[in-house]
N, C-alpha and C positions, 0 to 999 in steps of 0.2 A: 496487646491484641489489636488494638487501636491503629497502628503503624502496619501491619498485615491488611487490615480492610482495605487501609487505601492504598496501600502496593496493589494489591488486587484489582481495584476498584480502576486504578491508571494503567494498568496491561492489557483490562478490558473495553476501555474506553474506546471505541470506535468514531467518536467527532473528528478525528483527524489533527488535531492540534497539537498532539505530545509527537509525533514520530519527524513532522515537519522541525518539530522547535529543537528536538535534539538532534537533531541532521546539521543546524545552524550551528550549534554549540559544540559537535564533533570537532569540526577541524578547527577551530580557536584552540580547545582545550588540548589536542596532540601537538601543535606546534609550540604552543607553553611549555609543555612536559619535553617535546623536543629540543627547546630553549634553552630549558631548566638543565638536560642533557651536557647540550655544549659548554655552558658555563662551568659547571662542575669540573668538568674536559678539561678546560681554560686553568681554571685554580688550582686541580691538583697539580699540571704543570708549572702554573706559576710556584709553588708549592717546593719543586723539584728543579728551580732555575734558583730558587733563594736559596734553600740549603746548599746547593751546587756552590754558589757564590760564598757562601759565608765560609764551605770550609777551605773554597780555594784561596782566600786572603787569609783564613787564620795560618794554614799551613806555611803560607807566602811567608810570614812575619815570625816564623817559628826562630828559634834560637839558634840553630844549625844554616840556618839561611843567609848568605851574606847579601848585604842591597844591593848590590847589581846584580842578583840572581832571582829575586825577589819575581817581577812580575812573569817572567819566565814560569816559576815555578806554580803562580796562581792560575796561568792561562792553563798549563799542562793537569793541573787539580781541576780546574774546573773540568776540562773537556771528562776526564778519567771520571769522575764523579757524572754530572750528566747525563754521560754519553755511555758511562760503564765501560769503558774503556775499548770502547769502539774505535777502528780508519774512518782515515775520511769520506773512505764511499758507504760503510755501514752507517756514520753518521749521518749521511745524505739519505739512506735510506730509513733510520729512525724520524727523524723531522719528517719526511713523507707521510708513516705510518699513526705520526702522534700528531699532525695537522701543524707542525709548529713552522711559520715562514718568517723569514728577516732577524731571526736572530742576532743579536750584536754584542758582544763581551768589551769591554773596557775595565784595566787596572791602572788608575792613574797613578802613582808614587808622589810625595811634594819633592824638595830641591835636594835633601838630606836622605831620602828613602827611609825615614823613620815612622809614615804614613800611607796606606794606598785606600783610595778610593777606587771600590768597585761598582759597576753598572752594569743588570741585560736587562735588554729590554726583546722581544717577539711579539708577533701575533702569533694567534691558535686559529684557525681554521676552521670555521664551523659548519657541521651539517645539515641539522634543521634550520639552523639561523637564517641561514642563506636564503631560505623560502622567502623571510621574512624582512629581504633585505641587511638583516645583519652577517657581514662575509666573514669577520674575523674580530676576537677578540684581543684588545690589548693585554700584554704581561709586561710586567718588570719585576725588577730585584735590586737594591742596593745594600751598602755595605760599609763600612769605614773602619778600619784595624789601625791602630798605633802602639807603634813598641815600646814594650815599657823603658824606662830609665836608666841607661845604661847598657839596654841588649841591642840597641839602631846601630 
């Protein structure tokens, strides 16, 4: 009952103190929660750049796959995965919609193709951030698959 008095007691309050101080604390605390926002934004994406990658190099290295076909096959996995199997102007048009810019896929293979090293890296694009001088968040994703013994 204790906690009602002085709910009460600060609604009524007429010195003028409480309406000023939360005026101050308004927009600190929407730009946090806005912050808070984009970063989530950011992660589930990064979220959806890693799994993207992971199963475009495990596919890469599948058994069926011969190593000259290899990173072929992980660039077209990843995009299909990612992109959902989107063209290239739907693509362009997803990246718009999900903030994502600079995107970079790399499948490196070693000399044997019995290895590839995958890498993306993007920003995300932020909304509230941007108030706050933050324009974009970093992502990446790495990777590294090697065939077992005998399947290279």
């Amino acid at each position: 009952m204790g906690h009602v008095f002085r709910l009460t007691r600060l609604v009524k309050n007429d010195s003028g103190m409480v309406a000023p101080f939360f005026g101050m604390l308004i927009v600190p605390i929407v730009l946090l929660i806005g912050i808070a926002v984009d970063y989530s934004r950011a992660m589930r994406i990064q979220d959806r750049l890693q799994i993207s990658v992971d199963a475009a190099i495990v596919a890469a290295m599948g058994p069926n796959t011969l190593p000259g076909e290899r990173i072929q096959k992980a660039q077209d996995m990843f995009l299909m995965n990612f992109y959902k199997g989107a063209d290239a102007e739907q693509r362009a048009a997803i990246d718009s919609a999900t903030f994502v810019k600079g995107l970079t896929v790399s499948f490196v293979p070693n000399e044997d193709g019995t290895k590839i090293v995958a890498k993306v890296d993007g920003k995300v694009k932020t909304f509230f951030g941007g108030i706050a001088g933050i324009n974009a968040i970093s992502t990446e994703g790495r990777a590294v698959v090697e065939a077992e013994q005998g399947t290279g």
